[in-house]
C-alpha positions in Angstrom: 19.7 2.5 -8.4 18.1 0.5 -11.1 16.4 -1.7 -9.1 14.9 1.0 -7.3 12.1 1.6 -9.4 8.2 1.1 -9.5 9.2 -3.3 -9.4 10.2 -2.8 -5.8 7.0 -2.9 -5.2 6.1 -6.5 -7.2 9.0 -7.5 -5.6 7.2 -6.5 -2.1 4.2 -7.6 -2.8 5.3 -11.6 -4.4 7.1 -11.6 -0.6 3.9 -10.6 1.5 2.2 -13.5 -1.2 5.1 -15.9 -0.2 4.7 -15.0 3.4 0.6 -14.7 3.9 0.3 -18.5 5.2 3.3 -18.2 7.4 4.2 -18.7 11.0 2.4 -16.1 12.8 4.8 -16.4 15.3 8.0 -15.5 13.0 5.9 -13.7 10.0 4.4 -9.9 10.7 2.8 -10.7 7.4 1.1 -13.8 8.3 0.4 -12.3 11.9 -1.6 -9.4 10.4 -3.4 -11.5 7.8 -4.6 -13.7 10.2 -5.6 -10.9 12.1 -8.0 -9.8 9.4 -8.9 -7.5 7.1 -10.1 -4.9 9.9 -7.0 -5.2 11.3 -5.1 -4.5 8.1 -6.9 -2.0 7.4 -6.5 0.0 10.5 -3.1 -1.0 10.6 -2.8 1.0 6.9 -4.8 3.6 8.4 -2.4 4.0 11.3 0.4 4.4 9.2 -1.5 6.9 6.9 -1.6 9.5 9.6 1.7 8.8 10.4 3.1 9.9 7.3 0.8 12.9 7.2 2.1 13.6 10.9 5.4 13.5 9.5 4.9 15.5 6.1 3.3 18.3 8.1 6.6 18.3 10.4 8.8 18.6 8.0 11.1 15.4 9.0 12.2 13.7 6.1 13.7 11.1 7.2 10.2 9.6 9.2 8.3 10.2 6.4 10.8 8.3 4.2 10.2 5.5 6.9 6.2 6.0 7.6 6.0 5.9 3.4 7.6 2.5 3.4 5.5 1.1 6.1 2.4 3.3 4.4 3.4 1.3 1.2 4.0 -2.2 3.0 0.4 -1.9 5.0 -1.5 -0.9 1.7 0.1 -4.1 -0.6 -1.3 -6.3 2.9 -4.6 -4.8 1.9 -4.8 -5.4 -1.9 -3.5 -9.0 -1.0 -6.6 -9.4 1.8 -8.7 -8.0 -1.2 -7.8 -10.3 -3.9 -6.0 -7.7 -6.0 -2.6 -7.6 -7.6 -0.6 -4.5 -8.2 -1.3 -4.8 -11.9 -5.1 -4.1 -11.7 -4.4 -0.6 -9.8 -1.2 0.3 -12.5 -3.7 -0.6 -14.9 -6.2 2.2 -13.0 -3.2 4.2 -13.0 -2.5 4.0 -16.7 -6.1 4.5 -17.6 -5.8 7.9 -15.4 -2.5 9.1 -16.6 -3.2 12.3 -19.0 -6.3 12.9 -17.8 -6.4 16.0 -15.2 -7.7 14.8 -11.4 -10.1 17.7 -11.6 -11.5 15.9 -14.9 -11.2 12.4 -13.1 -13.0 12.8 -10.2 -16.0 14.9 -11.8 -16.3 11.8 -14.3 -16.7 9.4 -11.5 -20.5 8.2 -11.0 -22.0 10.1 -8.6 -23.2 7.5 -5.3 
């Protein structure tokens, strides 16, 4: 299980990198990307509400598998966005501590 930690996720995201310029034919990845960043981003949307579908049924097992697609779509997104995973850890690490009550009423009002 060591390898199943928070690098997974590099891991993921350095093979959606590897497979963004793909064949669109073979390559989900490439498919979407080429597809655009509407398309992504409904695509991560889709999959949101299937894991919320899932977490209000109780089925563990789909929302183990809607998590991992919910997780897949979103690193499609920071890559169509110009991010890498360390910017949001380093979001994450500024957050940690710090109640979300406290967070979100320090956020500039828009």
């Amino acid at each position: 299980m060591a390898d199943l930690d928070g690098t997974i996720l590099d891991r993921l995201f350095s093979h959606i990198e590897e497979r963004r310029h793909g064949d669109p034919q073979t390559s989900y990845t490439a498919k979407l990307v080429q597809q655009g960043r509407r398309k992504i981003a409904q695509k991560l949307g889709e999959e949101a509400v299937e894991a919320v579908i899932e977490a209000v049924r109780g089925d563990r097992d789909k929302l183990v598998s809607e998590s991992a697609d919910l997780l897949y779509h979103l690193l499609v997104v920071w890559l169509d966005a110009g991010l890498k995973p360390e910017t949001i850890y380093q979001e994450l690490r500024r957050r940690e501590g710090i109640s979300g009550i406290a967070e979100k009423h320090a956020r500039p009002k828009s």
